[in-house]
C-alpha atoms as one frame of an Amber mdcrd trajectory, in Angstrom:
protein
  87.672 134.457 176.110  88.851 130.767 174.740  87.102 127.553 173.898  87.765
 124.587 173.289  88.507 123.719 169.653  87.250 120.146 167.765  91.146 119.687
 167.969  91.100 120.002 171.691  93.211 122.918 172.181  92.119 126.317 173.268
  91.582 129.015 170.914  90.321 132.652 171.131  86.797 133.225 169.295  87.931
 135.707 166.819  90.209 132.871 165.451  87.528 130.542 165.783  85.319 132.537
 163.873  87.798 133.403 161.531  88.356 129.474 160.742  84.932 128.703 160.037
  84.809 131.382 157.378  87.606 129.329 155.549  86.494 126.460 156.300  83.094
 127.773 154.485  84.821 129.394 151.672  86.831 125.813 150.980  82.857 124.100
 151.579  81.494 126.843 148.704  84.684 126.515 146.020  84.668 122.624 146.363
  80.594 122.545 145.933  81.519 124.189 142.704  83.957 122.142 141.327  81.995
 119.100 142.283  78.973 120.565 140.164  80.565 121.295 137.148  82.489 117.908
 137.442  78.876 116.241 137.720  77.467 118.296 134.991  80.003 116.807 132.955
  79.394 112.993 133.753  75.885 113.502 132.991  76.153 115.280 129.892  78.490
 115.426 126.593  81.979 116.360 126.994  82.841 119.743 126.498  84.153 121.043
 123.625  86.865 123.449 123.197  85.569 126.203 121.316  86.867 126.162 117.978
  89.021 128.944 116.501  87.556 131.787 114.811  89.071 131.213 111.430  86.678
 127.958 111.483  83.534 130.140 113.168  83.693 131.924 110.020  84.311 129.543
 107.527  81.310 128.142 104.721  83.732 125.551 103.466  86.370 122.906 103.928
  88.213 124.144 106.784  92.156 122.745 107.408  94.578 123.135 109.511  98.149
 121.783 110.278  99.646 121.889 114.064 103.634 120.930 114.770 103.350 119.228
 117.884 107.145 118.328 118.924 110.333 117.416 117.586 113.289 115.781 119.159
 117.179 115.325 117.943 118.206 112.138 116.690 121.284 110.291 116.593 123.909
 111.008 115.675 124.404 114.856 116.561 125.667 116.875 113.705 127.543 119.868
 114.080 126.118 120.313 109.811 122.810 121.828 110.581 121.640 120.688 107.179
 123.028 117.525 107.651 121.140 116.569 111.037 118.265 114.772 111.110 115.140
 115.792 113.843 112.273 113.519 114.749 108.838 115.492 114.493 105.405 114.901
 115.233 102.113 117.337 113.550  98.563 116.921 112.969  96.473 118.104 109.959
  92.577 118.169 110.514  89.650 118.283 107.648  86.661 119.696 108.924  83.599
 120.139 106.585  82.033 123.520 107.660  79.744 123.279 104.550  76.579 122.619
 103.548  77.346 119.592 101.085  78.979 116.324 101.819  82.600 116.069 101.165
  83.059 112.420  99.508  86.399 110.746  99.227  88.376 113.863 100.623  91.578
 114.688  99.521  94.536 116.844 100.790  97.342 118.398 100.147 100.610 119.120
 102.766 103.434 120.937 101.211 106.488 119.850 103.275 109.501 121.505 102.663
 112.234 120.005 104.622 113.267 116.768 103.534 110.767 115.230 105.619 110.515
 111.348 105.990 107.298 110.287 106.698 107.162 106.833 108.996 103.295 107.133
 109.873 100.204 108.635 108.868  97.553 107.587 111.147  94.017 108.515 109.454
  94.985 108.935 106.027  96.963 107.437 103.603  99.051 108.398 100.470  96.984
 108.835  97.246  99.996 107.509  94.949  99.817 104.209  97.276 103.237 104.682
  98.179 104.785 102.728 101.261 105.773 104.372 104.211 108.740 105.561 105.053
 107.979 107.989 102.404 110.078 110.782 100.753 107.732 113.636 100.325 109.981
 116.888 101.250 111.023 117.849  97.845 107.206 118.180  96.447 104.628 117.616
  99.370 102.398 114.714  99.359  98.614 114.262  98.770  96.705 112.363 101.236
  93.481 110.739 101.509  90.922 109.380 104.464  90.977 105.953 105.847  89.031
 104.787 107.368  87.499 108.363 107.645  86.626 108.956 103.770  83.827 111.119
 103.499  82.827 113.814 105.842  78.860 114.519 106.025  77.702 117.876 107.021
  76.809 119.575 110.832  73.044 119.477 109.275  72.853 116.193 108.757  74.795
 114.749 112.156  73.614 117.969 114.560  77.083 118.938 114.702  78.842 115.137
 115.644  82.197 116.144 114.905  83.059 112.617 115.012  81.502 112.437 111.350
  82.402 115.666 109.896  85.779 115.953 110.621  88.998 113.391 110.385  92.268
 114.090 111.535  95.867 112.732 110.622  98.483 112.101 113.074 102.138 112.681
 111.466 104.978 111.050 112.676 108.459 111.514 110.777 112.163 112.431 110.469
 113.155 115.766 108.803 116.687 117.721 108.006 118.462 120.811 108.149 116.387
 123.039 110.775 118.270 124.915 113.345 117.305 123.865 117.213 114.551 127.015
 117.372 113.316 126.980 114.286 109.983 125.056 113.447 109.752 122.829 110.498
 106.450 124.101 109.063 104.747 122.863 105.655 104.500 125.439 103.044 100.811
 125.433 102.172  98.141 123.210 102.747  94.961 122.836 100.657  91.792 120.653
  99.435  92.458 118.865  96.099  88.832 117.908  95.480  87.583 119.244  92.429
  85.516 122.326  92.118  87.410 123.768  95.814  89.650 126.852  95.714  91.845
 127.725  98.525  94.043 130.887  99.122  97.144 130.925 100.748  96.742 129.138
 104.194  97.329 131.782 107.184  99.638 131.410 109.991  98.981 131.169 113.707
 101.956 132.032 115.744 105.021 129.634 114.602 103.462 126.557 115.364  99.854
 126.396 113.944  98.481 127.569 110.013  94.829 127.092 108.586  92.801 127.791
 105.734  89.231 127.999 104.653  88.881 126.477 101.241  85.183 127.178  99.360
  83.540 126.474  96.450  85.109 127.453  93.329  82.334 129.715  91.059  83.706
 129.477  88.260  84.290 125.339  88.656  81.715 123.862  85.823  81.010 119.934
  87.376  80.537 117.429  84.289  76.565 116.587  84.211  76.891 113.153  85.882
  73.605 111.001  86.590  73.191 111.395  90.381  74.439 108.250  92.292  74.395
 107.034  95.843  78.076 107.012  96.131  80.743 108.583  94.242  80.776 108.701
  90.528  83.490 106.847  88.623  86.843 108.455  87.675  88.899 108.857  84.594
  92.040 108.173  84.737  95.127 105.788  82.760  94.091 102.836  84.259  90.679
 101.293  86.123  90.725  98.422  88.682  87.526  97.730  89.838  86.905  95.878
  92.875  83.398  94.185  92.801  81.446  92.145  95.495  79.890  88.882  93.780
  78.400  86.809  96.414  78.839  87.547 100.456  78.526  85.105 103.435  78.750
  85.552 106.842  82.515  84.648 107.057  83.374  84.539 103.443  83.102  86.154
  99.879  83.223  86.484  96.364  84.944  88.686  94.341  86.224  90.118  90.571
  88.632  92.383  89.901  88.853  94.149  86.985  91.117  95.937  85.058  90.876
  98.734  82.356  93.094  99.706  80.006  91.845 103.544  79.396  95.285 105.277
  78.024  96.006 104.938  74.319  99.612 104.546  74.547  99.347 102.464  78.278
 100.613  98.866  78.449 101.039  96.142  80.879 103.001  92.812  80.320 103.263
  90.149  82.702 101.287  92.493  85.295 101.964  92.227  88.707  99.260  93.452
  91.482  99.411  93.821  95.284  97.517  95.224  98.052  97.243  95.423 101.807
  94.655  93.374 103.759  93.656  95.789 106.339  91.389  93.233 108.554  92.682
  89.627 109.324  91.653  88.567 105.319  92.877  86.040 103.687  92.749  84.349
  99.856  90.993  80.895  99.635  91.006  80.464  96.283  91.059  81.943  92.771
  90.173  81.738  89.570  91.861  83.781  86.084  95.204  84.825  88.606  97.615
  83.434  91.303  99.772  84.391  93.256 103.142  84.127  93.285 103.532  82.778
  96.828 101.773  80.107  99.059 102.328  80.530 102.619 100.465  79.660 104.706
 101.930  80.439 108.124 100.480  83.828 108.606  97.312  82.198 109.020  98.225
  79.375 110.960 100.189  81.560 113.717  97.976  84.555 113.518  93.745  85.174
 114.364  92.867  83.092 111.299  94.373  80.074 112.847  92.838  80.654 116.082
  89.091  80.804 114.378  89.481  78.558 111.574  90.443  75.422 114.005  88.887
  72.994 111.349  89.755  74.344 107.942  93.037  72.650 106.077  95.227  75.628
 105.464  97.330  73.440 102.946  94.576  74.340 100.204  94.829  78.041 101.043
  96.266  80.061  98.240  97.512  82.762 100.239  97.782  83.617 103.495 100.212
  87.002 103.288  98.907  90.470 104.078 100.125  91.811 100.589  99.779  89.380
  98.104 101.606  89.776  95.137  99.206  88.626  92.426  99.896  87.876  88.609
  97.804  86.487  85.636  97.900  83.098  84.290  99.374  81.880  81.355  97.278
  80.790  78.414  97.442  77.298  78.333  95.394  77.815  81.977  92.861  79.131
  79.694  90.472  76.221  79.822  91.233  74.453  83.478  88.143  73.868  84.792
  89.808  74.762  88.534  92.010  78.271  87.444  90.617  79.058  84.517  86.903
  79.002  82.243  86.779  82.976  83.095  86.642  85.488  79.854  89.390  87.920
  79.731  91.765  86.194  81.702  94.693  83.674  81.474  97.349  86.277  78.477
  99.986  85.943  80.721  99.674  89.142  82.248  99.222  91.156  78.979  97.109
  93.978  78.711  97.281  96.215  75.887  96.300  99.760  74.503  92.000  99.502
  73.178  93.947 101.329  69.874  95.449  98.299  69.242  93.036  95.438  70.191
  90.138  96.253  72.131  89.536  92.744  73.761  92.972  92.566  74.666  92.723
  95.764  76.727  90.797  94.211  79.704  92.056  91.501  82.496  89.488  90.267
  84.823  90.013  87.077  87.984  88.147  86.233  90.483  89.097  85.542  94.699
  87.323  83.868  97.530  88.323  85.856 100.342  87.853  84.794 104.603  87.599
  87.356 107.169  87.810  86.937 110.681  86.213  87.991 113.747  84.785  90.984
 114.509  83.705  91.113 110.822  81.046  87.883 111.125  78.552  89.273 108.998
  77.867  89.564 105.389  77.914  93.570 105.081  80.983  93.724 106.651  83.138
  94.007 103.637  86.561  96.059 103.730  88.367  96.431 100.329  92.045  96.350
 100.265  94.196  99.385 100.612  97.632 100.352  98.776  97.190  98.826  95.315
  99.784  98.634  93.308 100.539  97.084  89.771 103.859  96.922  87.624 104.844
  95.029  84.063 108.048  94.673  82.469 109.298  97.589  80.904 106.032  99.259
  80.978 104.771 102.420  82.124 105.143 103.147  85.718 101.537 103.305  87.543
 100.350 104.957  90.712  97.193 104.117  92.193  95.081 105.910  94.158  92.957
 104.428  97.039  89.340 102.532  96.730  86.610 104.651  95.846  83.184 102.900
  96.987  81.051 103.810  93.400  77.685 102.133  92.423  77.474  98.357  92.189
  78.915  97.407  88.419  76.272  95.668  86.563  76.367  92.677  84.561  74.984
  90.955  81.522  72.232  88.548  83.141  74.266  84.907  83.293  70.856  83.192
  82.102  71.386  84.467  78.624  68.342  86.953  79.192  68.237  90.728  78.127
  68.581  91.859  81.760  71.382  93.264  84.012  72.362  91.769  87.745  74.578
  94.285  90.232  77.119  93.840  92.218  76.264  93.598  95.885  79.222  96.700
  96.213  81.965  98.274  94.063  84.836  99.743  94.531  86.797 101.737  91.859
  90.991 102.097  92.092  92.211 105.017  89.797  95.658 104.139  88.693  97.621
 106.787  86.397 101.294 107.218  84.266 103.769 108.975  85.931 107.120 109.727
  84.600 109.536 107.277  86.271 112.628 108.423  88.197 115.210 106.581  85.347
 113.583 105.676  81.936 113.816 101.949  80.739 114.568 102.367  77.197 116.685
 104.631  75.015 117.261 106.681  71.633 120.084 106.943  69.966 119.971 109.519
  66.510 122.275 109.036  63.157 121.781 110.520  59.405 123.307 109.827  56.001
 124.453 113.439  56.432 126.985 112.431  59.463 129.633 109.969  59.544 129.482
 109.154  63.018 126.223 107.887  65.613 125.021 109.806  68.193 124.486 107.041
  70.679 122.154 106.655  73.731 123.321 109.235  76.533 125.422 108.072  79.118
 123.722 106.360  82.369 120.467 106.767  80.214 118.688 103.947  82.202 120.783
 104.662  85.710 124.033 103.745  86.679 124.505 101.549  89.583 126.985 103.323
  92.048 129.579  99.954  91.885 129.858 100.796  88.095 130.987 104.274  88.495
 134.111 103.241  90.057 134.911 102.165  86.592 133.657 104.638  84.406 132.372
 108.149  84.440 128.636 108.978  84.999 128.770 112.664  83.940 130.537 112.489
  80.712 129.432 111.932  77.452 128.681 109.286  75.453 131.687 108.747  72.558
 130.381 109.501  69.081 130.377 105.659  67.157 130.774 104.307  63.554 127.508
 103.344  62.588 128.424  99.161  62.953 129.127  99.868  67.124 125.604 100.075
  66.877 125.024  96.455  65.996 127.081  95.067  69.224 126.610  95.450  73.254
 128.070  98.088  74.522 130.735  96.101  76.179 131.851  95.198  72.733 132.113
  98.759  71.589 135.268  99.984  73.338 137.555  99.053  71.212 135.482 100.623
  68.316 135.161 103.795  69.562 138.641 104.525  70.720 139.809 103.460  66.838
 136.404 105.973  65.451 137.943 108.835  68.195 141.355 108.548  66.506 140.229
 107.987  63.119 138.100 111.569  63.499 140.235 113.396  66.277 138.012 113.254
  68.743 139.199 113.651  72.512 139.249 110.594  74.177 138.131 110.587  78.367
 141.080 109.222  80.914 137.938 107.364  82.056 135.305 106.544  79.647 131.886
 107.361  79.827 129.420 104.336  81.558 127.221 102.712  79.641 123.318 103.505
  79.245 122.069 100.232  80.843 119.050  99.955  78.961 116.973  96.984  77.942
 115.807  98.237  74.937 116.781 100.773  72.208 115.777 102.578  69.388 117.627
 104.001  66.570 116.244 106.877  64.167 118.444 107.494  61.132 117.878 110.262
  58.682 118.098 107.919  55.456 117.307 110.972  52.806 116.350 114.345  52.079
 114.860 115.501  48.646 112.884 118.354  47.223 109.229 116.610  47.663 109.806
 114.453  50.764 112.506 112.550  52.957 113.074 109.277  54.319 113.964 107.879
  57.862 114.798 103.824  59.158 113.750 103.233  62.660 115.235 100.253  64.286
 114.042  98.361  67.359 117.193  96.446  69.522 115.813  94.202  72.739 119.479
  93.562  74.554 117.275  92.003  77.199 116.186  87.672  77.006 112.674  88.826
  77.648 110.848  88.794  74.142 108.118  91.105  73.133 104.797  89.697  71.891
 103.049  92.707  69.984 105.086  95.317  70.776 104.536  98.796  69.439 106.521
 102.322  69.563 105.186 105.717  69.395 106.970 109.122  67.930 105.994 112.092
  68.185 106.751 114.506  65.254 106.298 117.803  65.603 106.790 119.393  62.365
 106.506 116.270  60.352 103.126 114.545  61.752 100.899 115.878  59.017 103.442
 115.257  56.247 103.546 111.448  57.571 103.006 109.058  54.253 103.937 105.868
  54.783 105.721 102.911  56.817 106.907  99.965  55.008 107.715  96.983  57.327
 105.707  98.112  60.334 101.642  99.266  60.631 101.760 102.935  61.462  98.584
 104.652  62.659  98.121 108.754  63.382  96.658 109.129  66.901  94.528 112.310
  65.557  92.239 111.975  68.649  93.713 110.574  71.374  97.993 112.382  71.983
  99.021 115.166  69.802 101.499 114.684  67.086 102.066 111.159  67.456 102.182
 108.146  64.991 101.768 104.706  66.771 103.749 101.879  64.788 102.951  98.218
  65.837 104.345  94.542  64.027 103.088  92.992  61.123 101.410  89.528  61.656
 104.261  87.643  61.685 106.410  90.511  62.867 105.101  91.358  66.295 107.596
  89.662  68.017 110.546  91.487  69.553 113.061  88.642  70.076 115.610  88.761
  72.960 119.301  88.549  72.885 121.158  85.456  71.810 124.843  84.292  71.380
 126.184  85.205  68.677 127.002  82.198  65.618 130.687  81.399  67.540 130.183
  82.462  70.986 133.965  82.612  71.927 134.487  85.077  68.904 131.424  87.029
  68.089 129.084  89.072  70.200 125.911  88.408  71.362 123.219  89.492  68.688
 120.141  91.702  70.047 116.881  90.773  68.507 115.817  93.414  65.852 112.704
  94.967  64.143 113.442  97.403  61.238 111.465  99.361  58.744 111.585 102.401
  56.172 109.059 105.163  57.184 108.409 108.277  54.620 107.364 111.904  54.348
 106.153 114.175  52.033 106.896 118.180  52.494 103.258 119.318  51.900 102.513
 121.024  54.822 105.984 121.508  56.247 108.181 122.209  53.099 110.198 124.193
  54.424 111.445 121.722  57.063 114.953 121.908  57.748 116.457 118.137  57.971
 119.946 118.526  58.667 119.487 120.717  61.404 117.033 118.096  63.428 113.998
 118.725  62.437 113.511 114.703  60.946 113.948 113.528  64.539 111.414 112.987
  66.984 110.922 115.049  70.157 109.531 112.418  72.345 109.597 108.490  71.672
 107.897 105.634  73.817 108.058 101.468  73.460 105.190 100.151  74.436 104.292
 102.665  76.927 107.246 103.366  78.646 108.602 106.843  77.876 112.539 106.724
  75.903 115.538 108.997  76.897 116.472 110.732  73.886 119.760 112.344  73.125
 120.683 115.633  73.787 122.528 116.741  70.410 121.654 116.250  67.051 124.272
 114.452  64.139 126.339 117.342  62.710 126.330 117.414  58.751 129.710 115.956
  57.511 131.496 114.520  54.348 131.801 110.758  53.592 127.807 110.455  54.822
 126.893 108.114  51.825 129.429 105.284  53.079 128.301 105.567  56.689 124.837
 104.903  55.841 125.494 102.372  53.005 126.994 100.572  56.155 124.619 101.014
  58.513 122.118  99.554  56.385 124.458  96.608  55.017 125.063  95.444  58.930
 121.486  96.254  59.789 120.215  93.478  57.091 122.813  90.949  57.115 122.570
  90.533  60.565 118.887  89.964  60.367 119.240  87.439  57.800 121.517  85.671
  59.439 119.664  85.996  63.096 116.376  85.271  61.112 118.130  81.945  59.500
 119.395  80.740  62.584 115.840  81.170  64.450 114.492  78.647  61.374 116.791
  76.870  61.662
């Protein structure tokens, strides 16, 4: 039996029927998909459900994922040599009961990885990007993600409890199946602890970081937002007066290290919005240009406003202090603690000189068009000249700062908001100054080691890196090192020593420091310190700290200098600043016939003593008169490796040094009068 099918052909009924029980299977399977695809336009999307390492977690949950790598140019048959573009994601997901404020993490990558992007975090040291962080990892924190509430208070919104960071770099010496995993990963917020993260497959790791019991928090009074942090140095960010497209604000900044220093400070930041700098007051900036504005969205908005008066239109400004004669301009200046010429200086030494403050009137743009829509600046950094090298964190929003009332009354006004910056000292790839160590004991000068402040690659061509320095007579020590040559090939034949085929490069610092051993008795001993500045900057109250191991508490007495025992504040170290009159560290200067004689270094020289009360058993002439660790002002010295070696015919040696030292201050002193 056959019929006629919708088709129009014939067909027999089994086959008929046999269709339309496809044809209602299809109708059933497709009714299903369409309801689940409704249920999910009418309703939230749904979530994947999370792994069970987080299901279990009361904590700070992390996790890192490598998401693809490719081979770059140019292919390498050196496996360690080639380089591999990679891509990863890190999450931060607060599984806790407490909020998480101003998160912080840790990523220990291990493969010479490059970083070129970070999208939804940034580096804590405010470093720029592409970043070297394969040798020790790198610490990250939120933006614009910086605190991450609770799944109590947001009913589980992950959007608000979790951030995520998007990696995207370049990394080396991986084999083409291998998998260029991190190391560890971990929470760096105080009072967390976090085991070692565990792996999922070759591809995936997490941990679960908790509480730490043990972890004692300081007794802080409560605050809305985060409490301020300690650290080296404090730049506060604070809101004065907001407007809908415009606003006022101070910035602040703290000396808080006893030995820390700034001269002729530098700061920069990043605009991350579309703002600009209108005008300022107690700083400037070292650049006016104004076409980033004109050409970009602040053009387009601003159609009226003369962008000739703008101070600053670049999206990191490179701001500096003004000098003092600025001090009282009614425009620039009339603001307290500004206008020192970018000088800020330990509290130890003068406490009102340890503060800089300058205001900025700062435009946004569209969409921020309203006068809570304030977004501080990100990547702060500052610099001086040969000072301490700073790294900065990122903003921390903190309580409004409050003020002395301006009306002269005994009340406070706050900031409308406040942001903190956390800058501390790190140690700085090549040092900036130098030590170099003599005694009457030893004929010869143990100068500065070679390449002590770097060693430009074009200079090694000339002279060796690696070698030595060449012992000296104590008057090389008087003259620039391209003056000493000839000196200490005549001292090397006079004593025997070995000469180099190529002779060791010089140290290429700015400023140095000599400590000689000047005597040794049964009660006490004597050393001379000496301050050279081979640079033409000059140094307006400079100081130097030693640190003295065995001698600190036997310290008496310094003669040309102030000296002052830092008891509290860094172990076993005496702080020695100028005498009015002697706080200036003058900068090199031709010498009295400039075709004959050298160029003179400015100098600063005194006679510091010790008694052997505590220590008398010290042993001088085997090193135990020099110090261990020197700094000028602030910035860490490289110290020689070896100490003099005792020798006959000390007492003329000395006798010298001291007879150059002061006749060439006279004479540099009488020509400065003069």
């Amino acid at each position: 039996m056959t019929e006629t099918s919708y088709l129009g052909t014939k067909m027999p009924w089994r086959s008929r029927t046999s269709f339309f029980h496809a044809m209602l299977v299809v109708f059933l399977v497709f009714s299903c998909f369409r309801v689940e695809i409704c249920y999910g336009q009418d309703e939230d999307a749904v979530v994947a459900a999370p792994p069970p390492e987080q299901e279990d977690c009361d904590g700070i949950f992390l996790s890192y994922t490598f998401t693809s790598r490719e081979k770059l140019l140019p292919h390498l048959k050196n496996v360690s040599a080639q380089a591999w573009a990679f891509k990863s994601e890190a999450s931060i997901l607060n599984a806790g009961s407490t909020e998480l404020k101003a998160w912080k993490m840790y990523i220990g990558f291990q493969h010479r990885e490059i970083l070129v992007a970070a999208e939804g975090a940034q580096l804590v040291d405010g470093g720029d990007m592409p970043a070297e962080v394969g040798s020790k990892g790198a610490y990250f924190a939120g933006y614009p993600m910086t605190d991450l509430k609770t799944m109590i208070d947001t009913a589980g919104d992950y959007t608000q409890i979790q951030a995520k960071i998007a990696f995207k770099g370049t990394q080396f010496g991986m084999g083409e199946k291998s998998t260029p995993m991190p190391k560890s990963i971990a929470i760096v917020n105080d009072g967390f602890k976090c085991p070692a993260a565990k792996f999922k497959g070759k591809t995936a790791m997490s941990v679960c970081c908790k509480k730490d019991p043990k972890f004692k928090a300081k007794k802080v009074e409560k605050t809305k937002f985060m409490p301020r942090q300690n650290g080296d140095l404090s730049i506060t960010y604070d809101i004065l007066q907001t407007y809908t497209m415009n606003y006022l604000a101070q910035v602040t900044i703290d000396n808080v290290h006893p030995l820390g220093r700034l001269d002729h400070w530098n700061l920069t930041w990043e605009w991350m919005r579309g703002e600009f700098i209108n005008t300022m007051r107690g700083a400037y900036t070292h650049k006016k240009d104004t076409s980033e504005c004109l050409y970009g969205q602040a053009g387009k908005f601003y159609k009226d406003l003369d962008f000739s008066q703008v101070m600053n239109c670049e999206k990191r400004p490179v701001i500096a202090d003004l000098p003092a004669e600025r001090k009282d301009d009614p425009k620039v200046g009339k603001l307290p603690r500004c206008c020192r010429n970018g000088t800020i200086l330990p509290g130890l030494m003068d406490k009102s000189q340890s503060q800089s403050i300058f205001q900025l009137q700062v435009y946004k743009i569209p969409p921020d068009d309203n006068r809570t829509a304030i977004t501080p600046p990100q990547q702060w950094k500052i610099s001086g000249v040969l000072n301490p090298t700073y790294r900065c964190g990122p903003p921390i929003r903190v309580d409004p700062t409050q003020f002395p009332d301006p009306s002269g009354l005994q009340a406070t006004s706050d900031a409308i908001a406040s942001w903190q910056v956390v800058c501390n000292i790190t140690k700085p790839k090549v040092p900036r100054c130098c030590v170099s160590f003599s005694a009457y004991y030893s004929t010869s000068v143990v100068p500065c080691s070679t390449c002590a402040c770097g060693c430009k690659t074009s200079e090694t061509d000339k002279c060796n890196p690696r070698a030595p320095a060449m012992l000296l007579p104590a008057e090389a020590l008087l003259v620039p090192f391209a003056n000493r040559t000839v000196k200490a090939k005549a001292w090397a034949k006079l004593k025997h020593y070995d000469v180099p085929k190529k002779l060791p490069c010089p140290d290429n610092c700015g400023v140095s420091l000599n400590w000689h051993i000047d005597s040794d008795y049964s009660n006490g001993w004597t050393a001379r310190l000496t301050l050279f500045n081979w640079g033409t900057d000059q140094f307006q109250d400079w100081y130097t700290a030693v640190k003295m191991n065995k001698a600190y508490q036997d310290y008496e007495n310094v003669y040309s200098f102030n000296g002052t025992r830092m008891e509290k504040d860094v172990n076993n170290t005496i702080l020695f600043t100028g005498l009015k009159g002697l706080n200036y560290l003058m900068g090199i200067k031709n010498g009295t016939d400039p075709k004959k004689n050298p160029m003179v270094p400015g100098k600063q020289q005194s006679v510091i003593s010790f008694k052997k009360k505590h220590y008398h058993n010290i042993d001088i002439k085997a090193g135990q008169g020099f110090p261990t660790r020197v700094l000028f002002n602030g910035e860490e010295c490289a110290l020689p490796k070896v100490f003099p070696k005792n020798n006959a015919g000390h007492l003329k040696s000395n006798a010298l040094l001291v007879l150059c030292i002061a006749i060439m201050s006279f004479l540099f002193m009488t020509d400065r009068f003069h």
